[in-house]
Every structure is written in structure tokens, then in C-alpha cells.
Backbone as a chain_set.jsonl record, in Angstrom:
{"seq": "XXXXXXXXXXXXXXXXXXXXXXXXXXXXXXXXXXXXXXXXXXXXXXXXXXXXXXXXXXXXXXXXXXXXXXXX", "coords": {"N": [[0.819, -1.19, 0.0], [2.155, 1.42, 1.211], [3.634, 1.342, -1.26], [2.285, 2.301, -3.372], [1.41, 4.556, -2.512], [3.345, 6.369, -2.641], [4.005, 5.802, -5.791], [1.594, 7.08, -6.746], [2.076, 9.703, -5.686], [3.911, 10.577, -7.061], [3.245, 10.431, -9.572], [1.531, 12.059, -9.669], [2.913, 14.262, -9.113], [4.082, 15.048, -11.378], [2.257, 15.248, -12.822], [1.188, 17.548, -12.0], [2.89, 19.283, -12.166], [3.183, 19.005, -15.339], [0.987, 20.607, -15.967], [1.035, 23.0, -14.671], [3.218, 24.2, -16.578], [1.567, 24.215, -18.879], [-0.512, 25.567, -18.739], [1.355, 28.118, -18.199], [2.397, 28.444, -20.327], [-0.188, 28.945, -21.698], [-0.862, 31.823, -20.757], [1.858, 32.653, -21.194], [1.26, 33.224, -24.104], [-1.149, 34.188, -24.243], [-0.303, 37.181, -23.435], [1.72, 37.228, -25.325], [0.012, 38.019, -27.597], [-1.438, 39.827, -27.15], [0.839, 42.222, -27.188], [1.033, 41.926, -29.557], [-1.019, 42.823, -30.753], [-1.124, 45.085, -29.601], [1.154, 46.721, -31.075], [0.032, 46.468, -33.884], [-1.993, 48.124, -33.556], [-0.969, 50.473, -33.008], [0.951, 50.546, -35.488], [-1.122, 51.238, -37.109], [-2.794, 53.43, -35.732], [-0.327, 55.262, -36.285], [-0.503, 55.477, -39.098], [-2.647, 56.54, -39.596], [-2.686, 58.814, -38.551], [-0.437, 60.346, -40.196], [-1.516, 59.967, -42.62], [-3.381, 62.182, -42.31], [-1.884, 64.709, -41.892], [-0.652, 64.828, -44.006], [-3.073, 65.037, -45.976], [-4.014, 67.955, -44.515], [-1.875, 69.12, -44.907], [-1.851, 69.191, -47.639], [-4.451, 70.647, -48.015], [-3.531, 73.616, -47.326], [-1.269, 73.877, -48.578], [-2.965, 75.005, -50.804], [-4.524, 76.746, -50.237], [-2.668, 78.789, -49.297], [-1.647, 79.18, -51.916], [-3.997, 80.372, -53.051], [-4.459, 82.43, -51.555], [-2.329, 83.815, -52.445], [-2.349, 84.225, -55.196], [-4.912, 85.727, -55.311], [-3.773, 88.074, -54.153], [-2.79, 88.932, -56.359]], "CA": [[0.0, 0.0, 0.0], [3.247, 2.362, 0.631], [4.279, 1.791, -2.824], [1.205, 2.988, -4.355], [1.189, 6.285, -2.308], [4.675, 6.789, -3.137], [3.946, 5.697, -7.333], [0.877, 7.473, -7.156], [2.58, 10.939, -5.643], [5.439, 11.0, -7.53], [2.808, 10.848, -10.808], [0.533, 13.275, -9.84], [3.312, 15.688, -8.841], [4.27, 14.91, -12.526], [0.939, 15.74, -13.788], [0.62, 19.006, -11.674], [3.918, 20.187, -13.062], [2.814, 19.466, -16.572], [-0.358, 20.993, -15.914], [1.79, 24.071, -14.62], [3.796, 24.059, -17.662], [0.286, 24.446, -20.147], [-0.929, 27.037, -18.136], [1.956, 29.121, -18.076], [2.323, 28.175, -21.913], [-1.265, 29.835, -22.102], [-0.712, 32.731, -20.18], [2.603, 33.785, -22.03], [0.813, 33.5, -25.912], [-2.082, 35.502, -24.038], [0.614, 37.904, -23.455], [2.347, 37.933, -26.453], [-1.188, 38.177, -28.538], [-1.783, 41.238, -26.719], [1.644, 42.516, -27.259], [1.197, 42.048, -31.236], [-2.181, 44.121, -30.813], [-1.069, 46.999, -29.322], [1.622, 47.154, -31.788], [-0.642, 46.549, -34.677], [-2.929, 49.171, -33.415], [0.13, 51.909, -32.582], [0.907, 51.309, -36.112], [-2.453, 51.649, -37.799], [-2.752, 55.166, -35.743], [0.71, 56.2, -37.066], [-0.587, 55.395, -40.506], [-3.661, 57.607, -40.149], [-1.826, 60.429, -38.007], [1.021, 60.548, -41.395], [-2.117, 60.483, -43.454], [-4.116, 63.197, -42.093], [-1.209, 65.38, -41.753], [-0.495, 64.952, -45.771], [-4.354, 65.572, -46.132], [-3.687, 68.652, -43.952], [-0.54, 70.178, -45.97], [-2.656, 69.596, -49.122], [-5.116, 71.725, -47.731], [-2.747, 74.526, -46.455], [-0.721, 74.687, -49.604], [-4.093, 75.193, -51.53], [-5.355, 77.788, -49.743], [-1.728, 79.784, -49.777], [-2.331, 79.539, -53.493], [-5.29, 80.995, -53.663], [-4.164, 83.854, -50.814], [-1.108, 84.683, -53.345], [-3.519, 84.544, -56.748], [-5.722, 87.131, -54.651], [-3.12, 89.43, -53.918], [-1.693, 89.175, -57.127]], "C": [[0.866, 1.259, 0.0], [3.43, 2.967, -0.483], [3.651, 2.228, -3.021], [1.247, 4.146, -4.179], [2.332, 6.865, -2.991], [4.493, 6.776, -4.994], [3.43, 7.074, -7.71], [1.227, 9.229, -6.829], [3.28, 11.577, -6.503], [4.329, 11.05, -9.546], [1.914, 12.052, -10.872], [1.487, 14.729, -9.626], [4.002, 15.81, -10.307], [3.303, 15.748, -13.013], [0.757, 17.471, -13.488], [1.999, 19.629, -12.255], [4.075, 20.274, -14.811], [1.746, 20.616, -16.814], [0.357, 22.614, -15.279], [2.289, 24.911, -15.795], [2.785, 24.6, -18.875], [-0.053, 26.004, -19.551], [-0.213, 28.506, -17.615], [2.116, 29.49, -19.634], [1.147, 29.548, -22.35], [-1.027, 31.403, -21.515], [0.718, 33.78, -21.343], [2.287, 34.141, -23.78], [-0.253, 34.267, -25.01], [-1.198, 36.643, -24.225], [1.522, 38.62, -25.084], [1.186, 38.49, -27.72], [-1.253, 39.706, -28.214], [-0.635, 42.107, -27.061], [1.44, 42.93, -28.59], [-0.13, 43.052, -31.554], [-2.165, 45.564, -30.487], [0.153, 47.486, -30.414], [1.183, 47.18, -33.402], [-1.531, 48.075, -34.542], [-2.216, 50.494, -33.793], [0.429, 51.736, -34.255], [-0.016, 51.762, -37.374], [-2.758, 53.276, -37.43], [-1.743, 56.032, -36.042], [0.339, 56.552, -38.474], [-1.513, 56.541, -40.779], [-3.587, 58.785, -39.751], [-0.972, 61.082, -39.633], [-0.705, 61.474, -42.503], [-3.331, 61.634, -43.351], [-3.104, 64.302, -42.088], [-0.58, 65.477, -43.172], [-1.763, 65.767, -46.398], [-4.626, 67.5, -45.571], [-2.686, 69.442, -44.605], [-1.046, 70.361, -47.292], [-3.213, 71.002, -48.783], [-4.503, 73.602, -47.604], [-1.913, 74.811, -47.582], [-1.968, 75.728, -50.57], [-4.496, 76.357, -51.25], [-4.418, 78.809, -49.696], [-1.646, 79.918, -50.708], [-2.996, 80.601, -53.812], [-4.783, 82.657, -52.453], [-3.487, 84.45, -51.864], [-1.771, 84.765, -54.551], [-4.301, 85.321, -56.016], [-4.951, 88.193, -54.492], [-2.649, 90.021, -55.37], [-2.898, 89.918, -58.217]], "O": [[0.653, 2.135, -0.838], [3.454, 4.143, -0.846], [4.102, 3.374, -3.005], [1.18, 4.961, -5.099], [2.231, 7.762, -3.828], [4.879, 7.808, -5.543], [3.972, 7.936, -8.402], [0.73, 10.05, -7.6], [3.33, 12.787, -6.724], [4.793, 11.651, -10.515], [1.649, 12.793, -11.819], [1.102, 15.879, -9.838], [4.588, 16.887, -10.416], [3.517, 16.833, -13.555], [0.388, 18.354, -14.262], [1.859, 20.677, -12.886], [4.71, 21.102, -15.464], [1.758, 21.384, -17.776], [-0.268, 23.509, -15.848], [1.91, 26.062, -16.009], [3.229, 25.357, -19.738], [0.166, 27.152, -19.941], [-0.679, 29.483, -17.03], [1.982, 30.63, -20.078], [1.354, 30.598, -22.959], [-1.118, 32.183, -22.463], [0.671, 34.866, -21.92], [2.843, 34.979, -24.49], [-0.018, 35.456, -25.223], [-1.337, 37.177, -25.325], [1.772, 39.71, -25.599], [1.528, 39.261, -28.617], [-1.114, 40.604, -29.044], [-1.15, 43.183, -27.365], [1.607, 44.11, -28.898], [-0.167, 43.881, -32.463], [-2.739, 46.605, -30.809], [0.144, 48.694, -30.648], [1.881, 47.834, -34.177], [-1.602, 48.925, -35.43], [-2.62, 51.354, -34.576], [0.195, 52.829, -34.771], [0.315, 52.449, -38.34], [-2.921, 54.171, -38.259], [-1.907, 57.25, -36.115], [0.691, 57.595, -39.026], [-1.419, 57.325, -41.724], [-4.161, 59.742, -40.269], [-1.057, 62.263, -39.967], [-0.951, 62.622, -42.874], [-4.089, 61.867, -44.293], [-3.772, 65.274, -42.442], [0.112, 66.484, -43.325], [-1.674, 66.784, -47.086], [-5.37, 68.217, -46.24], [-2.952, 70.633, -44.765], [-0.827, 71.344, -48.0], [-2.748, 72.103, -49.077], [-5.212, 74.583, -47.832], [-1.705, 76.014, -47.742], [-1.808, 76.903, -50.899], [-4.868, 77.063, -52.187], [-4.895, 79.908, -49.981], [-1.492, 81.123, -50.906], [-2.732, 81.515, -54.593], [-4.894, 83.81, -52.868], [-3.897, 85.531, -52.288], [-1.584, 85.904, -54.979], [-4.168, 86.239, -56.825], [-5.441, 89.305, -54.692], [-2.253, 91.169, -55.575], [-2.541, 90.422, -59.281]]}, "num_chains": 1, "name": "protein.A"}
């Protein structure tokens, strides 16, 4: 009866250290998922910061145009 406790410890403290092992597994791809999202995101709002600020200099040359064809 010994043996068994002794077999049966020595597998379950197996199992709980695999079972450790998954669930840290999961935890660091949660982690890195989230990681790849905020840098997806950061550069989706660089992309539309660049392109509003092109959209923005259009505008702004256009309209110094038209100031200097008025004066002129």
C-alpha cells in the first residue's frame, strides 16, 4: 500500500507540473497576442496620423495659393 502512495505521488506531482507548464504556456501566448495588438494598433494610428497630416498640408498649400492669386 506504501508503494502505491509513493507511485501514485510521484505521478501526480508529474501531472501538476505538466499541468503548470500548459498554463503558463497559455498565459505567455495571451501575453504575447496582446503585445502584437497593441503594436498593430500603434501602427495603424501612425498610418492615419502621417495620413491626415499629408491631407492637412494639401489643404494649407491650396489655400496659400489661392491667398497669393488674390493678392496678385
Amino acid at each position: 500500500m506504501c508503494t502505491f502512495f509513493k507511485s501514485a505521488g510521484r505521478l501526480g506531482a508529474i501531472i501538476a507540473l505538466i499541468m503548470l507548464f500548459v498554463g503558463l504556456m497559455k498565459q505567455i501566448i495571451a501575453l504575447i497576442s496582446t503585445l502584437i495588438f497593441a503594436i498593430k494598433f500603434g501602427v495603424i494610428a501612425l498610418f492615419a496620423t502621417m495620413l491626415l497630416l499629408v491631407v492637412f498640408s494639401m489643404f494649407r498649400g491650396r489655400q496659400k495659393r489661392r491667398r497669393e492669386m488674390e493678392d496678385i
